[in-house]
LUMDRENTOR-194127 format. One line per field, with one value per residue (C-alpha): residue number from 1; residue in one letter; x negated, y negated, z. Coordinates in nm, 3 decimals. Each point is the difference from the previous one (the first is absolute). Example, Ala and Ser with C-alpha at 12.3 -4.5 7.8 and 13.67 -1.06 7.14 Angstrom:
resi (1; 2);
resn (A; S);
east (-1.230; -0.137);
north (0.450; -0.344);
up (0.780; -0.066);
This chain:
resi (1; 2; 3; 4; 5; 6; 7; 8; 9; 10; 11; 12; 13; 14; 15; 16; 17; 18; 19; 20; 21; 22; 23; 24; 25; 26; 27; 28; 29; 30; 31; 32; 33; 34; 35; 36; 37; 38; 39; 40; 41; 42; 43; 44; 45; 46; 47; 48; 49; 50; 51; 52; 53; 54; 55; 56; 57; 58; 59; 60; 61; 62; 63; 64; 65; 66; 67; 68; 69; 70; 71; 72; 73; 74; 75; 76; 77; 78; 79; 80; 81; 82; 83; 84; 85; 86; 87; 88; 89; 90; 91; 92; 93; 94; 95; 96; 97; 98; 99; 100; 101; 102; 103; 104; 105; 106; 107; 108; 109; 110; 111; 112; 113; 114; 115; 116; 117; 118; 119; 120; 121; 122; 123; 124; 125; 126; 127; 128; 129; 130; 131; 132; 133; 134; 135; 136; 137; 138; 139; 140; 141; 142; 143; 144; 145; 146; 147; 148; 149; 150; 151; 152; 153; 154; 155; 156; 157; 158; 159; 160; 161; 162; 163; 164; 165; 166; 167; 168; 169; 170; 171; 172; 173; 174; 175; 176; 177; 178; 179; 180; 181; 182; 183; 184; 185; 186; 187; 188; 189; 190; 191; 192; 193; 194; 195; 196; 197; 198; 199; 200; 201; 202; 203; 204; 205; 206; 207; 208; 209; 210; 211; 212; 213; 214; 215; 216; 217; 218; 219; 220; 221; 222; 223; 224; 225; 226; 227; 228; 229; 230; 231; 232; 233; 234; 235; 236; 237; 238; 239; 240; 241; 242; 243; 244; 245; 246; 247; 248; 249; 250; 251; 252; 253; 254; 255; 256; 257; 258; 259; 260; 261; 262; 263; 264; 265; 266; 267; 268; 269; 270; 271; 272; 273; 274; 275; 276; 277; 278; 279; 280; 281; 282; 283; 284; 285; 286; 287; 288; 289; 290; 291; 292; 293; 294; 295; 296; 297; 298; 299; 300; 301; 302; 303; 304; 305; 306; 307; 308; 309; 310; 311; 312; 313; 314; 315; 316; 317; 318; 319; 320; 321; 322; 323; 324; 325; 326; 327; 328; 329; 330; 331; 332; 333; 334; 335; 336; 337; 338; 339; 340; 341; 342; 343; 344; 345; 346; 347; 348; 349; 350; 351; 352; 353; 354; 355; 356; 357; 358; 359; 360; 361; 362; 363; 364; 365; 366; 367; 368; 369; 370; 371; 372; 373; 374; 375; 376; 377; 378; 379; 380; 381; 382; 383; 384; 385; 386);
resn (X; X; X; X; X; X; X; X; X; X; X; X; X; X; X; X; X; X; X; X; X; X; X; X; X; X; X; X; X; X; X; X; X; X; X; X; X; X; X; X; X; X; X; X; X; X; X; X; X; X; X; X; X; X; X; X; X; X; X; X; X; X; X; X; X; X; X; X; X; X; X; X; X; X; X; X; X; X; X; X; X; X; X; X; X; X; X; X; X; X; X; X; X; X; X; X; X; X; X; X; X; X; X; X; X; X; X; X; X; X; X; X; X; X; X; X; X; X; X; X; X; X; X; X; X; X; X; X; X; X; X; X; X; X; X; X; X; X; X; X; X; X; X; X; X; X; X; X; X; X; X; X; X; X; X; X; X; X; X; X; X; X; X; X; X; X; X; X; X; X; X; X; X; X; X; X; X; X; X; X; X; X; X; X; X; X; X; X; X; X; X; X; X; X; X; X; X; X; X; X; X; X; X; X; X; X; X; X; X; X; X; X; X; X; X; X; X; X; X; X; X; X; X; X; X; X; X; X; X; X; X; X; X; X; X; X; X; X; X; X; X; X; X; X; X; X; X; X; X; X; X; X; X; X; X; X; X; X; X; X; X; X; X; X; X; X; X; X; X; X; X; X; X; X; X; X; X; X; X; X; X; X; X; X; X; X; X; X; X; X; X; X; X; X; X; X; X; X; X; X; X; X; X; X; X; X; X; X; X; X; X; X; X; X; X; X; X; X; X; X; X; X; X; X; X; X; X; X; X; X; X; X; X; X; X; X; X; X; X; X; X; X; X; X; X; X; X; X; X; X; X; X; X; X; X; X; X; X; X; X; X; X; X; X; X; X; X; X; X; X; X; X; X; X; X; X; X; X; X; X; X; X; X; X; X; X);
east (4.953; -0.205; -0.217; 0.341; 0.150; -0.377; 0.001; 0.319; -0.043; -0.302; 0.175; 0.286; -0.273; -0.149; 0.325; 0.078; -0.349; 0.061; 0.366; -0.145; -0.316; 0.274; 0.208; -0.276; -0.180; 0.174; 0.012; -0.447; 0.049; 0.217; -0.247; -0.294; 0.149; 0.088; -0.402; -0.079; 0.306; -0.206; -0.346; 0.110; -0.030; 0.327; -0.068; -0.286; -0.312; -0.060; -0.314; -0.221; -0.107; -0.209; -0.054; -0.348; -0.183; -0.366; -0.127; -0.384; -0.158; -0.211; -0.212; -0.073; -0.339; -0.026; -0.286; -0.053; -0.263; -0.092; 0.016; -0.264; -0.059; -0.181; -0.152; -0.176; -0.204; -0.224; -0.078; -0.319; -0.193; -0.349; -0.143; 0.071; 0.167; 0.317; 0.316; 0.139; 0.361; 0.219; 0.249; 0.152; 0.162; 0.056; 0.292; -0.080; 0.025; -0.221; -0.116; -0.296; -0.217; 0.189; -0.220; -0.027; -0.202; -0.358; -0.288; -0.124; -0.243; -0.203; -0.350; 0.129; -0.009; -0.336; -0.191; 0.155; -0.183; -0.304; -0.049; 0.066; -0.281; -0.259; 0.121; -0.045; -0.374; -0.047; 0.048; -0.216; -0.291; 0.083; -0.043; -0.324; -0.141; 0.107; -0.177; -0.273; -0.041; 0.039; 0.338; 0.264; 0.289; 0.165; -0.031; 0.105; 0.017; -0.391; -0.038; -0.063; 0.271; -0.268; -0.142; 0.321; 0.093; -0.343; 0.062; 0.352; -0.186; -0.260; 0.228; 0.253; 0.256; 0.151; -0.005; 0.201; 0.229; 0.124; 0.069; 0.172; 0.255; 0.049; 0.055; 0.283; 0.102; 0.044; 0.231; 0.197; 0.103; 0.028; 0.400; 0.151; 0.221; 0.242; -0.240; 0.410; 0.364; 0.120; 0.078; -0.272; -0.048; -0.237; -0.063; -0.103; -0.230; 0.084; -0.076; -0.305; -0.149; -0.382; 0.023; -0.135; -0.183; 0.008; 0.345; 0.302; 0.223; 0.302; 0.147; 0.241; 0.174; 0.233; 0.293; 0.113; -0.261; 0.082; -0.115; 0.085; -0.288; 0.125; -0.126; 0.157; -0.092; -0.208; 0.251; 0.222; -0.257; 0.135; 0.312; -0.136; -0.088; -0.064; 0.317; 0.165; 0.304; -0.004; 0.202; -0.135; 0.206; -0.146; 0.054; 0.061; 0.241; 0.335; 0.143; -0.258; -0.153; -0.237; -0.102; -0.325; -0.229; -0.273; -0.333; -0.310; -0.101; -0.302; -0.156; -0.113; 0.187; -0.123; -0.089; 0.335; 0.132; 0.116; 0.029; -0.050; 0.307; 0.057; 0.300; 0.067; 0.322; 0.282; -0.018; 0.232; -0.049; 0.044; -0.288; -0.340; -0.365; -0.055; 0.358; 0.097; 0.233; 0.207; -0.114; 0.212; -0.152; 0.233; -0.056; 0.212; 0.011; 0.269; 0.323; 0.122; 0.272; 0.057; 0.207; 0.014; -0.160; 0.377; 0.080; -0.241; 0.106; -0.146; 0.161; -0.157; -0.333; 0.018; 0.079; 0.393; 0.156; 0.409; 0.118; 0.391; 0.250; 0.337; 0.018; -0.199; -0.388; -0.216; -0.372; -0.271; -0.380; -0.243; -0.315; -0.152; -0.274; -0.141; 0.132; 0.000; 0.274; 0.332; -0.042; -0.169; -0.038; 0.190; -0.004; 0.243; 0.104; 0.331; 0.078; 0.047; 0.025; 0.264; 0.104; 0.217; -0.256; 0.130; -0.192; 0.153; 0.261; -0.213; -0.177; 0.307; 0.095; 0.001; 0.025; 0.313; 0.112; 0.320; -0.100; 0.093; -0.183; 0.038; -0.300; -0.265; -0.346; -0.307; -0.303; -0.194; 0.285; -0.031; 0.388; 0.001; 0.329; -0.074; -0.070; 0.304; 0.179; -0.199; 0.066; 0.351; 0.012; -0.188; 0.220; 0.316; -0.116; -0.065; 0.349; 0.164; -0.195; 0.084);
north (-4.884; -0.045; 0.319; 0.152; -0.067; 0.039; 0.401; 0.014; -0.137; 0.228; 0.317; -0.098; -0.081; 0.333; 0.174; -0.167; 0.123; 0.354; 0.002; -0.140; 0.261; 0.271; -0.091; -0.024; 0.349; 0.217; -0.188; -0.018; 0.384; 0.080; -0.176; 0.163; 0.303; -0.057; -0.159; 0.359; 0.179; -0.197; 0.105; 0.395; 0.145; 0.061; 0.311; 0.261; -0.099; 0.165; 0.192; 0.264; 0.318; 0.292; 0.338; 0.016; 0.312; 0.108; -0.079; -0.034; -0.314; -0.188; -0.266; -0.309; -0.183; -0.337; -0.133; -0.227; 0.117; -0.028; 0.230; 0.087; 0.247; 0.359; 0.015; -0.341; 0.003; -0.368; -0.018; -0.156; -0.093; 0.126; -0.273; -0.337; -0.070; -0.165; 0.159; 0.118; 0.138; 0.016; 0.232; 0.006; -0.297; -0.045; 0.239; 0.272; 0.354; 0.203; 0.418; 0.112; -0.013; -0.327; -0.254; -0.310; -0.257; 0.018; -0.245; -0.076; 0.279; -0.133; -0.060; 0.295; 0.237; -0.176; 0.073; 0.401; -0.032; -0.153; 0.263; 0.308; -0.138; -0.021; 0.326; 0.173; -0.180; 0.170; 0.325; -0.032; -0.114; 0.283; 0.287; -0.207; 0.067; 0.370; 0.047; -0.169; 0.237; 0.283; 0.166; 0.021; -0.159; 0.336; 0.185; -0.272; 0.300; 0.016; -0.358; 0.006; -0.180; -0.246; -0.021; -0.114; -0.265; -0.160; -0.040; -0.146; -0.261; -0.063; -0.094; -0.179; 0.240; 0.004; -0.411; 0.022; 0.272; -0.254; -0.262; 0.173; 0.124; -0.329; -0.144; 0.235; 0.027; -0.400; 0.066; 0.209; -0.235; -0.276; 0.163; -0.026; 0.292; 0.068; 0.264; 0.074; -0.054; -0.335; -0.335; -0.280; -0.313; -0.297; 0.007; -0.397; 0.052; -0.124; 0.158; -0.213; -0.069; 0.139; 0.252; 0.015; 0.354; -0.141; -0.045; 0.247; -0.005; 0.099; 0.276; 0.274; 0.114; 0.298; -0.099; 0.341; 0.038; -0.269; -0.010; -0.213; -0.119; -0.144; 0.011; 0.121; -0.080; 0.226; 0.091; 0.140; 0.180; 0.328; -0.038; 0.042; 0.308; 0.106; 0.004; -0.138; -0.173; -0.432; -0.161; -0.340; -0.314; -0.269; -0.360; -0.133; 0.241; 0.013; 0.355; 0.141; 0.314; 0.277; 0.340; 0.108; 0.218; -0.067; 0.095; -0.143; -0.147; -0.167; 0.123; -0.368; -0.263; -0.323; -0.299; -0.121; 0.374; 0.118; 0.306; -0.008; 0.250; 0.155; 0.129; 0.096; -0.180; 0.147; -0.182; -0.283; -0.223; -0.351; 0.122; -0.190; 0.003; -0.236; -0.020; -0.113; 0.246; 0.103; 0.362; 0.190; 0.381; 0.224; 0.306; 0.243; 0.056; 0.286; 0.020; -0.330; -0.185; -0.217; -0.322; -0.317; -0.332; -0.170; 0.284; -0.128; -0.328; -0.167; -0.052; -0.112; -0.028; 0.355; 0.250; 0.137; 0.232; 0.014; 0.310; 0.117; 0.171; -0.023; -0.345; -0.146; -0.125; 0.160; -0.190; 0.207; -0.097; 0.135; -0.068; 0.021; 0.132; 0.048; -0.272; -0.021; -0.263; 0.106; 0.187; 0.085; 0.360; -0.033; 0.214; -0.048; 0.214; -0.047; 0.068; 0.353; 0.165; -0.028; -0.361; -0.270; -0.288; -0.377; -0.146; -0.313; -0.255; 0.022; -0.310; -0.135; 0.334; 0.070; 0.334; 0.132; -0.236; 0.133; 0.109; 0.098; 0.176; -0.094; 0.182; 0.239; 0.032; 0.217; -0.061; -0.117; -0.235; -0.354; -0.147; -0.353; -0.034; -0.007; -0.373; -0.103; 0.194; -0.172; -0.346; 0.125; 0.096; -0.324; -0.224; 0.156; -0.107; -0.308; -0.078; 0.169; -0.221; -0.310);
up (7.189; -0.337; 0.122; 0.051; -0.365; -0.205; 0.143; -0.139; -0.345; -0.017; 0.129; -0.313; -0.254; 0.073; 0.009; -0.346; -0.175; 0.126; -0.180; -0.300; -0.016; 0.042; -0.312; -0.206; 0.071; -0.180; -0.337; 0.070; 0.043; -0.325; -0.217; 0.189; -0.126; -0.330; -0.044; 0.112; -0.231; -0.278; 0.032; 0.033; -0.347; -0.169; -0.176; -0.004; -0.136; -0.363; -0.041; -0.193; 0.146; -0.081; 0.137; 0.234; -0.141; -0.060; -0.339; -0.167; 0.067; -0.262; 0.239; -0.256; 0.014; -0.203; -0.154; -0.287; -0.327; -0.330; -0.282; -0.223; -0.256; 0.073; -0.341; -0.185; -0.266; -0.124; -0.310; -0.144; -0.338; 0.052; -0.233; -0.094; -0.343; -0.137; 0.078; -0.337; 0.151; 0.320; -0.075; 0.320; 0.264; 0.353; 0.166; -0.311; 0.058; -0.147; -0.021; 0.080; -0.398; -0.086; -0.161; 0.219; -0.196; -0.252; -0.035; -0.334; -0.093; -0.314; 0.242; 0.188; -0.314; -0.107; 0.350; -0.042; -0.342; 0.088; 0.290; -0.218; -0.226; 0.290; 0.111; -0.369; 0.025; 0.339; -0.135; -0.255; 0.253; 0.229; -0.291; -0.083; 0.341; 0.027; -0.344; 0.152; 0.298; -0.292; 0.051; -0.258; -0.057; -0.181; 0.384; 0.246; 0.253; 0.008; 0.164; 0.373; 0.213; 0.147; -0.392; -0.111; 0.259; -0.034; -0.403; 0.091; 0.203; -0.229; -0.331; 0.211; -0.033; 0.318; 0.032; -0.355; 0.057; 0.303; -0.154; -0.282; 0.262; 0.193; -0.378; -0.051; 0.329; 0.005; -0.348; 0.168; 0.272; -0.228; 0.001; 0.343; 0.054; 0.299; 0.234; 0.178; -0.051; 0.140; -0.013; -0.120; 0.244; 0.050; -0.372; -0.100; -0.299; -0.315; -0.371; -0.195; 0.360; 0.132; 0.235; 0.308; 0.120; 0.368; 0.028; 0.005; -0.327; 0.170; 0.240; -0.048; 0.299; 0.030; 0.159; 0.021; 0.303; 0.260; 0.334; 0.245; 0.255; 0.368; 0.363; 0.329; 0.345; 0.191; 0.222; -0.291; -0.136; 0.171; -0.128; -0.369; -0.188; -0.343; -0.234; 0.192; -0.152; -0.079; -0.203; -0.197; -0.045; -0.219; 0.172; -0.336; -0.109; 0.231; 0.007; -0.137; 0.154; -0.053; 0.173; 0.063; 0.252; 0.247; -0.188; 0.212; 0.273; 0.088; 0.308; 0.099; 0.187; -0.052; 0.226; -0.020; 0.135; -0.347; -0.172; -0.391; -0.166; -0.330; -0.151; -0.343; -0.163; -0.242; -0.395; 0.002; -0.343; 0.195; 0.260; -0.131; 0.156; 0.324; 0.061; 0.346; 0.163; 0.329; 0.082; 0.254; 0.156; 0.110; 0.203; 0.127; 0.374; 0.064; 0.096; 0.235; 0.121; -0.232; -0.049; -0.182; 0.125; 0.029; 0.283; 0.233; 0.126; 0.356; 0.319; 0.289; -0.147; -0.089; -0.303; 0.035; -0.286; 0.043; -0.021; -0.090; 0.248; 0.026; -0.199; 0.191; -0.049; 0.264; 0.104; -0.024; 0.067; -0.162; -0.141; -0.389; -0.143; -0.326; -0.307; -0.324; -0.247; 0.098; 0.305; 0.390; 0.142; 0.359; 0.309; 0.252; 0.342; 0.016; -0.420; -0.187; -0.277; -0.202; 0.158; -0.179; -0.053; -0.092; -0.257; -0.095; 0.160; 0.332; 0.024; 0.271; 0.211; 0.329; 0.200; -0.071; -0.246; -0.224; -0.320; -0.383; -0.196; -0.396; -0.152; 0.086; -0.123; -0.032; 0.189; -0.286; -0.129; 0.046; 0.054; -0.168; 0.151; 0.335; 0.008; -0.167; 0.246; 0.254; -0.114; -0.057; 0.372; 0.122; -0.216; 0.136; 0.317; -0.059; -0.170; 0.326; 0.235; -0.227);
């Protein structure tokens, strides 16, 4: 009997747990789908877009230099005496001609004095020893060549005229005077000091013939050429930026693999000798596909462009080539000519995700609105799943 009445409690309780399963599916299923009615986007995704189409490619190499001045003269006192006059200071710019500083010249003047004396006396011994071989001073032409050089060695003549012309040749340089046009630097000397024939006075550089000196690696070497096009970016002057060609190359890599390169820089006043700079080649590969870098986003561990049909965004693989700051050559099978590209808003697409289109772009155009629009999207997201 209690076999009898357990089966049937169980056969009830079972009954019972079936009837209440049953009245509760279909609230489970309504707010299954409105979890699901949530996470579906609301409206079409906003993007960028730009027309795919052939254009000339500039491929970008970056390297880091130096700038330095084609054309620097050093200056030096060729004797040591007090410094009378500086009549110039650091930063200075000067002509070519322009008086740079003078020594004082009073033992200067007295050595060009005492040496024109000992030349005068040299003279005199040299006629004496013509006389002496019995030509005439009246008919100069009559001396033999070999006569004459003899006599000069004899009186001394040669020995004097020497140091006559050192005397006044030391005179001269007692003035510094600019030998180019440009600006004066490492100039430390002070006026009543000795100066020092060993060391350099100062320098004069001309800014207006910068180069800028930086290295490539070995494998980039083929992608460089004379004049071709860089541009120069100081690292200590934001926004800065300066034009210049390719100008030589050193055929030599080094045991680090790198190539020594020279380009000559456009005249910018700011631009100063051993300044540290960002240097950026450019060469021009032909026409290409090109797009910017925010077109190419990854799915699936690979490279997928979206194109535009109908409204909707369309996944394309494809695969990049070439770089340089804003953008990748692409090729692609399935894209065309003349096809709608998205550039911006893509980050969260999928295939045949609805789409609007609120700007459109040129390939070389960088759109700084794509990741609001992004953030936009992703944020609207967010607020519909909250």
């Amino acid at each position: 009997m209690k076999d009898i009445f357990g089966i049937v409690i169980s056969r009830y309780a079972i009954v019972l747990a079936i009837a209440v399963l049953s009245a509760c599916t279909p609230g489970k299923k309504d707010q299954q789908e409105e979890t699901v009615q949530q996470l579906l986007p609301d409206r079409p995704a906003e993007v960028t877009s730009m027309t795919l189409t052939a254009v000339n490619f500039e491929h970008e190499l970056v390297s880091n230099g130096k700038i330095s001045a084609q054309n620097v003269a050093e200056l030096k006192f060729q004797t040591s005496e007090v410094i009378a006059a500086i009549h110039v200071k650091n930063g200075a710019r000067v002509e070519k001609g322009q008086r740079i500083a003078m020594l004082d010249t009073y033992s200067l003047t007295n050595a060009v004095n005492q040496a024109k004396d000992a030349l005068e006396r040299s003279k005199l011994e040299y006629q004496d020893v013509l006389i002496g071989q019995g030509y005439r001073l009246d008919n100069p032409e009559a001396v033999p060549r070999e006569v004459e050089e003899l006599a000069k060695v004899k009186s001394g003549h040669n020995t004097a005229q020497t140091q006559y012309d050192m005397a006044l040749y030391n005179l001269e340089q007692a003035t510094l005077t600019a030998p180019i046009s440009g600006v004066i630097a490492n100039l430390f000397d002070k006026p009543n000091t000795l100066s020092s024939p060993s060391e350099i006075f100062c320098n004069i550089i001309d800014t207006r013939s910068l180069e800028a000196t930086f290295t490539v690696l070995e494998n980039e070497l083929g992608m460089i050429r004379i004049g071709d096009k860089i541009k120069v970016a100081p690292f200590s002057m934001p926004g800065v930026e300066v034009e210049g060609r390719v100008s030589e190359i050193n055929p030599w890599v080094d045991k680090n693999g790198m190539v020594q390169v020279k380009a000559s820089v456009g005249y910018h006043e700011r631009m100063i000798e051993g300044m540290n700079v960002r240097v950026s080649i450019f060469r021009s590969l032909g026409k290409q596909w090109v797009v910017p870098k925010s077109a190419v986003v990854l799915r699936t561990g690979r490279q997928v462009v979206f194109t535009l049909e109908n409204g909707k965004a369309i996944w394309n693989y494809v695969q990049t080539g070439l770089e340089n700051a804003s953008s990748y050559t692409i090729t692609g099978e399935t894209l065309k000519e003349g096809d709608r590209i998205i550039t911006g808003g893509n980050i969260n697409l999928a295939h045949e995700s609805p789409v609007t289109v609120i700007e459109s772009d040129g390939p070389e155009r960088r759109d700084n609105s794509s990741d609001t629009t992004e953030d936009s999207v992703a944020t609207g997201n967010n607020e519909d799943n909250e």
